[in-house]
C-alpha positions in Angstrom: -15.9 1.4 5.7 -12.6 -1.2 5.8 -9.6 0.5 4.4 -7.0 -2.0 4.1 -3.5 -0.8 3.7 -1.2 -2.9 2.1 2.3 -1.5 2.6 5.8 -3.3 1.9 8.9 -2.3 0.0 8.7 -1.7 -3.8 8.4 -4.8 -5.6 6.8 -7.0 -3.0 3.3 -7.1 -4.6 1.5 -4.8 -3.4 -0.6 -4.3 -6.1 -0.8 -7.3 -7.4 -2.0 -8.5 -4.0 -4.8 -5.9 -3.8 -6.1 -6.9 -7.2 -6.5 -10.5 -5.9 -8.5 -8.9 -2.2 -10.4 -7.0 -4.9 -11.5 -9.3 -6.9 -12.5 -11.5 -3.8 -14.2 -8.8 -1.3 -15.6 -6.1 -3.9 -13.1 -3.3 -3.0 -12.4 -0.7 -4.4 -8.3 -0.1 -5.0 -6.9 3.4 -4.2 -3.1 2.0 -4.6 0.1 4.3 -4.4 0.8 5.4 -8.0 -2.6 7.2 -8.8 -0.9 9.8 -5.7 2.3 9.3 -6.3 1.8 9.4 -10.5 0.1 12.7 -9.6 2.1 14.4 -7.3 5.4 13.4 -8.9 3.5 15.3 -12.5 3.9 19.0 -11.1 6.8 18.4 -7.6 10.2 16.4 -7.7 10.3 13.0 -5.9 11.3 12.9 -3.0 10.7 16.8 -2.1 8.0 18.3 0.7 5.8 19.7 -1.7 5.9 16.4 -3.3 5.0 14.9 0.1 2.9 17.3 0.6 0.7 17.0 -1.6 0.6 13.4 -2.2 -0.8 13.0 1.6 -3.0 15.6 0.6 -4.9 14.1 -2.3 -4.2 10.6 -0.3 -6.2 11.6 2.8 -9.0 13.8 0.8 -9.5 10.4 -0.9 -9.8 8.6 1.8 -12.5 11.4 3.5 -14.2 11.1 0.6 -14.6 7.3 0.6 -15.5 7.4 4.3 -18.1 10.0 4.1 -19.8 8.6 1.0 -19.5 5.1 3.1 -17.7 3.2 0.2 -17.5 0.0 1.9 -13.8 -1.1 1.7 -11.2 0.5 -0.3 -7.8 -1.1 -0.7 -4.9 1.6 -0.4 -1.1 0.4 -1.3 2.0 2.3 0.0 5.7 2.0 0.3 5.6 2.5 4.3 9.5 4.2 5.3 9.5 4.2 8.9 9.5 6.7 10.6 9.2 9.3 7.5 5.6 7.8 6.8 4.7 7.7 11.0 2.6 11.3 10.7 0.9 10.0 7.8 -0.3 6.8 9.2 -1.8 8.7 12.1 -3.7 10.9 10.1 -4.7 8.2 8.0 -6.1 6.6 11.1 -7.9 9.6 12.3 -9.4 10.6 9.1 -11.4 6.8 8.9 -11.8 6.8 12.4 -13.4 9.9 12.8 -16.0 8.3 10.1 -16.6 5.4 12.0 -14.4 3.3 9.4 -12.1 0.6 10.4 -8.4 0.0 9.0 -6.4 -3.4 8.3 -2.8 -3.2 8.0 -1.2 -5.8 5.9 2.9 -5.6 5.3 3.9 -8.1 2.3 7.8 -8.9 2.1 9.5 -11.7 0.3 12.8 -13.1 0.0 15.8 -11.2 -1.9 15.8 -13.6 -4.6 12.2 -13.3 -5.3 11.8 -9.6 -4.6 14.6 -9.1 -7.1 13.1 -11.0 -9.9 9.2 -9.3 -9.4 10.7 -5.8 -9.6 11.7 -7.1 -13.1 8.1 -7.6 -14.2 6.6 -5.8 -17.0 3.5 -5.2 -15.4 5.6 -2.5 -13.1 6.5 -0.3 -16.1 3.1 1.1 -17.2 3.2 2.5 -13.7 6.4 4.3 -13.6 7.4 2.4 -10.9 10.7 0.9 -10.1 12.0 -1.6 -12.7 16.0 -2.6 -12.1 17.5 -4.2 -9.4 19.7 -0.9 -8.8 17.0 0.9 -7.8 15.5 -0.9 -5.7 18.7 -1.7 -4.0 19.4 2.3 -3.8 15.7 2.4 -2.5 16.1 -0.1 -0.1 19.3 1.2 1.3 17.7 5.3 1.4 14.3 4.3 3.2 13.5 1.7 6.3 10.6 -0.1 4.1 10.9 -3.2 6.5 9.3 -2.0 9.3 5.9 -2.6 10.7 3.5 0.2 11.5 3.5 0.5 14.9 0.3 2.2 16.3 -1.9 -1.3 14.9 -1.8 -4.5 14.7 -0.1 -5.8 11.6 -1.0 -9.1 9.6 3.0 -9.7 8.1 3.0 -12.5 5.4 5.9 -13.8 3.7 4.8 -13.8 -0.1 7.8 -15.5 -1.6 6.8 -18.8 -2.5 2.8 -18.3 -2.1 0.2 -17.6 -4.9 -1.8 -13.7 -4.7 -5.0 -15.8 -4.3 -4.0 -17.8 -1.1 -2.4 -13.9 0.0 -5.8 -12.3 -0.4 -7.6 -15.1 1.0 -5.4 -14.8 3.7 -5.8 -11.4 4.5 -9.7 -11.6 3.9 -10.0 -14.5 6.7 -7.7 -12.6 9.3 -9.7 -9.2 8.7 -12.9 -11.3 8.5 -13.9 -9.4 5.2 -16.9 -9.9 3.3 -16.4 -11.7 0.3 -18.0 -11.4 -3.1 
């Protein structure tokens, strides 16, 4: 199993990005909200037993996708170093352990441009950040522009380039299967 991990700041693409790899390799998308959506339903964000159990249902997922050899899965995250550190490491072990390999992709974009996606309609049916306030209170509570450090990262700019050339781009540097 490939589990690629796209992480970045809110607003970056993400999603959007992971849609495109989709679409192109046949993977499956785990991304943030489906956790998130779920853990933020019975805890407060951002509290430990909402952490908790986010990384719970997050790495049973991935065990489960491992074990039943899924054969990619594309998992999205708002990586906050070093909060998110313990995380990635189990993250790491638990497709490891199965054999699996990760790719780690971090998407950021210019100001400008990250300002204007978080705007996007698309964002609202997930509950997800929608004004440039919040992000900018985001931005300023977490470190979402740091790499993951434990792997190799592939970092791509995504300001001014289409989803399909990101995906492509990612698929080629990962050597992925495509459809």
């Amino acid at each position: 199993m490939t589990l690629v991990v796209i992480y970045g700041a809110p607003g970056v693409g993400k999603l959007t990005t992971a849609k495109a790899l989709a679409a192109l390799t046949g993977f499956r998308i785990f991304h943030n909200h489906l956790s998130f959506d779920l853990a933020k339903a019975v805890f407060e964000f951002p509290t430990l037993p909402f952490q908790r159990l986010a990384e719970t249902v997050r790495l049973a997922t991935f065990e489960a996708a491992a074990r039943e050899n899924v054969p990619g899965l594309v998992f999205t995250f708002g990586y906050a170093s070093p909060e998110d550190d313990a995380f990635v490491e189990k993250m790491i072990q638990v497709i490891e352990r199965h054999g699996g390999e990760l790719a780690f992709v971090r998407l950021y974009c210019d100001r400008a441009t990250h300002e204007r996606r978080v705007l996007s309609e698309d964002r609202q049916r997930f509950g997800k950040i929608t004004n440039v306030q919040a992000l900018r209170g985001a931005l300023a509570q977490w470190n979402f522009g740091a790499s993951i450090r434990v792997r190799q990262t592939l970092e791509i700019d995504n300001s001014a380039l289409e989803v399909e050339v990101v995906a492509r781009q990612i698929a080629a540097h990962y050597s992925l299967p495509l459809r």
